[in-house]
C-alpha positions, 0 to 999 in steps of 0.5 A: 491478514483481513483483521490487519488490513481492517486496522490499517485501511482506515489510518492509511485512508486518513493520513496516507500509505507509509510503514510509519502509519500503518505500524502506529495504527497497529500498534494503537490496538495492541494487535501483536504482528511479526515483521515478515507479515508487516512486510505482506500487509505493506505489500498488500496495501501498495498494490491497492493504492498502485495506480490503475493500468490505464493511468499507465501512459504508453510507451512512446516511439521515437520519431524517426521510428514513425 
């Protein structure tokens, strides 16, 4: 998984997270990879680029519950 995500952080870096991108960065160094480990890479990447826990807004009460 560390070789993968070495290829794919600095494509991902440059022209944004999506399956497209990190298939062609994979792809362009003839590195072999099964689909179901493409989908752990995928899942891998999304969770670093999720935006952070205190990005999150808090949930709003309602104003007659006030």
């Amino acid at each position: 998984m560390d070789q993968l995500l070495a290829i794919a952080r600095p494509a991902v870096a440059e022209h944004g997270l999506s399956l497209a991108v990190v298939k062609q960065a994979i792809s362009d160094t003839g590195t072999p990879v099964a689909s179901s480990r493409l989908t752990q890479l995928m899942k891998h990447l999304k969770d670093e680029h999720a935006p952070a826990a205190e990005a999150v807004e808090p949930a709003r009460t309602h104003p007659a519950d006030a």
